[in-house]
Backbone as numpy.savetxt, mean C-alpha at the origin, in Angstrom:
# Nx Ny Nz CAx CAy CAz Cx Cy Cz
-2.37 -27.46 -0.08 -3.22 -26.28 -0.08 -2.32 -25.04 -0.08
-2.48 -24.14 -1.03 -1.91 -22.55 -0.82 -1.99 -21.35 0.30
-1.33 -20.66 -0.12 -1.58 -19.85 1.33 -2.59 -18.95 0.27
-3.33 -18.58 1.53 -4.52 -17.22 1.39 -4.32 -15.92 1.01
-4.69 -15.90 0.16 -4.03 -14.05 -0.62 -4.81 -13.12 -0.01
-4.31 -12.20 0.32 -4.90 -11.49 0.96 -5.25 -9.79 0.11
-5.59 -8.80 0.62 -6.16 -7.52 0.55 -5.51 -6.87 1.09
-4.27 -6.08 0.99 -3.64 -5.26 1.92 -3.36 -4.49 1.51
-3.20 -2.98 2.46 -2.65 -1.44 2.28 -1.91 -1.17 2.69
-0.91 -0.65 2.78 0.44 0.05 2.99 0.22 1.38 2.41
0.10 1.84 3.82 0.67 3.65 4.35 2.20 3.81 3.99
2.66 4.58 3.38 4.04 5.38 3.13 4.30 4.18 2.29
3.48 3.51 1.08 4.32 2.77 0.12 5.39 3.68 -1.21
5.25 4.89 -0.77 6.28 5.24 -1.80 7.69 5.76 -0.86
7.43 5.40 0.18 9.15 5.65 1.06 10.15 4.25 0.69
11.17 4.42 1.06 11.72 3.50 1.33 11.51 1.97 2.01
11.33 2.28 3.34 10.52 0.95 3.97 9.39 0.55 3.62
8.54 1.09 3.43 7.14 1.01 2.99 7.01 0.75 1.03
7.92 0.91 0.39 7.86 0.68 -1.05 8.20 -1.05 -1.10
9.05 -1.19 0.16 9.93 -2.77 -0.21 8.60 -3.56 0.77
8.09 -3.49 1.43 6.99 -4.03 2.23 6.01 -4.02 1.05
5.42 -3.38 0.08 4.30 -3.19 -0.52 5.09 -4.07 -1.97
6.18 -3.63 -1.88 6.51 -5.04 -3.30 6.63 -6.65 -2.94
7.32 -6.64 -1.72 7.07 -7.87 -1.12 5.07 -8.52 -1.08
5.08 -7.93 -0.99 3.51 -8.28 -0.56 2.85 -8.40 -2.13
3.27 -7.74 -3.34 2.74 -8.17 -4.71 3.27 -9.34 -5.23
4.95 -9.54 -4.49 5.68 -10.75 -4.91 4.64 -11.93 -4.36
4.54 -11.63 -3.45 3.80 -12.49 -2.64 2.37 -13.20 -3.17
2.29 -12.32 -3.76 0.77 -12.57 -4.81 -0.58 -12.24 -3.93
-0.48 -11.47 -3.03 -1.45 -10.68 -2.54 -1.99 -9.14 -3.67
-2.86 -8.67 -3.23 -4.16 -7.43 -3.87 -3.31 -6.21 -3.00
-2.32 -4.98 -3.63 -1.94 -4.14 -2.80 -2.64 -3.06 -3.36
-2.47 -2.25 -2.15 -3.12 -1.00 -2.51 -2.17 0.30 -1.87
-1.31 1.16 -2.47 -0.60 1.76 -1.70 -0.69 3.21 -1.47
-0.72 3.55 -0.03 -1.37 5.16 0.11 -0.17 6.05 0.22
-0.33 7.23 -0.80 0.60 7.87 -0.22 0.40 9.20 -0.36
1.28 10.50 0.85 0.96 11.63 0.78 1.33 12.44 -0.45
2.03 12.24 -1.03 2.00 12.35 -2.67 3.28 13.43 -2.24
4.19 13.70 -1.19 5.08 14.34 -0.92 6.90 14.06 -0.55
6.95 13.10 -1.34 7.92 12.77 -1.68 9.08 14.14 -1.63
10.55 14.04 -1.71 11.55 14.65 -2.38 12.12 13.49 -2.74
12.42 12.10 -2.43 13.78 11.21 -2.57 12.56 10.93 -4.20
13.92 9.68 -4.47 13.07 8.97 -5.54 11.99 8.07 -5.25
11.32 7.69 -6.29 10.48 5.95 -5.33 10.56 5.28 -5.98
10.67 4.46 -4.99 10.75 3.06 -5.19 9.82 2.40 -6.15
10.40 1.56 -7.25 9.61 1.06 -8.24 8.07 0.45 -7.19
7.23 0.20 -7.49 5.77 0.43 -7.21 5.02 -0.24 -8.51
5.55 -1.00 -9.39 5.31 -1.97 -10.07 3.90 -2.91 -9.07
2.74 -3.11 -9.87 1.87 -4.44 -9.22 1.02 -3.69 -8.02
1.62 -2.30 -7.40 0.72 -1.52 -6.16 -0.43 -0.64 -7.16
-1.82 -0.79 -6.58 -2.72 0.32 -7.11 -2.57 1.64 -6.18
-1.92 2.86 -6.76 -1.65 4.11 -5.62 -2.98 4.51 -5.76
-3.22 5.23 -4.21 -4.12 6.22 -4.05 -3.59 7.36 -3.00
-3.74 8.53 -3.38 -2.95 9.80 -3.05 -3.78 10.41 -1.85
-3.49 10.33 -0.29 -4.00 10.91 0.51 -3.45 10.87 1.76
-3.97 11.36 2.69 -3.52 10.14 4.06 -4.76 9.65 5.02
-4.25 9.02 6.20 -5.27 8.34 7.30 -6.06 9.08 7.79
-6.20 10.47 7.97 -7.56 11.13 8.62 -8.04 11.53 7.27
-8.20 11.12 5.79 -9.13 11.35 5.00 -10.12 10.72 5.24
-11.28 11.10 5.04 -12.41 10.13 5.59 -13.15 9.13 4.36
-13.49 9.81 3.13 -13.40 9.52 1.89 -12.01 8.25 1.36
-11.01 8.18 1.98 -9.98 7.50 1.52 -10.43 6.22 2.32
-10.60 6.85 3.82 -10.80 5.31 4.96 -12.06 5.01 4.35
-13.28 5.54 3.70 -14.20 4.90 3.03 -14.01 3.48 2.01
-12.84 4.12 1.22 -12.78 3.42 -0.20 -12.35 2.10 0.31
-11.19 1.96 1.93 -10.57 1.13 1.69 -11.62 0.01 2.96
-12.47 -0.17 2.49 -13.27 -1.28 4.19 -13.09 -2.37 3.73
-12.60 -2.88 2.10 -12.89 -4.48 1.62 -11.17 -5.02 2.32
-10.71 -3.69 3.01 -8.76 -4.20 3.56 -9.13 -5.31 4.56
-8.03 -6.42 4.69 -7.49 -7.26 5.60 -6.58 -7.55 6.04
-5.52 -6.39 5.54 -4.19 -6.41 6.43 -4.32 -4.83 5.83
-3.27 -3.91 6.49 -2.87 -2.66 6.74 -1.46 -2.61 7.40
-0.49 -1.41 6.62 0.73 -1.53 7.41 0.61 0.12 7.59
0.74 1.00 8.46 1.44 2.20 8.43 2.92 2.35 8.88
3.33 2.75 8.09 4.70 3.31 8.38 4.90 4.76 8.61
């Protein structure tokens, strides 16, 4: 039997820690979804396989979109 794919979001997937957590998790063959404040200066991290959505955690409209989540990381 396989493991269970899951639904997960990752907060700060375009930082550093949070880009390699959110690719791991597409390697993985999980559904990512990655939030970010859209305020970058560094580069980012390839983000290949993540669906971005541009906001942060007290959007209320954003915590709307995301209720079908079953894992969540903030960084």
């Amino acid at each position: 039997m396989g493991k269970t794919k899951r639904q997960v979001v990752v907060f700060g997937a375009t930082g550093e820690i949070g880009g390699r957590i959110a690719k791991g998790c597409v390697e993985a063959g999980h559904k990512v979804v990655g939030i970010s404040r859209g305020t970058n200066k560094r580069s980012i991290p390839d983000v290949a396989g993540v669906e971005m959505l541009y906001g942060d955690r007290s959007d209320e409209g954003l915590r709307d979109a995301l209720t079908w989540c079953q894992s969540a990381g903030l960084l």
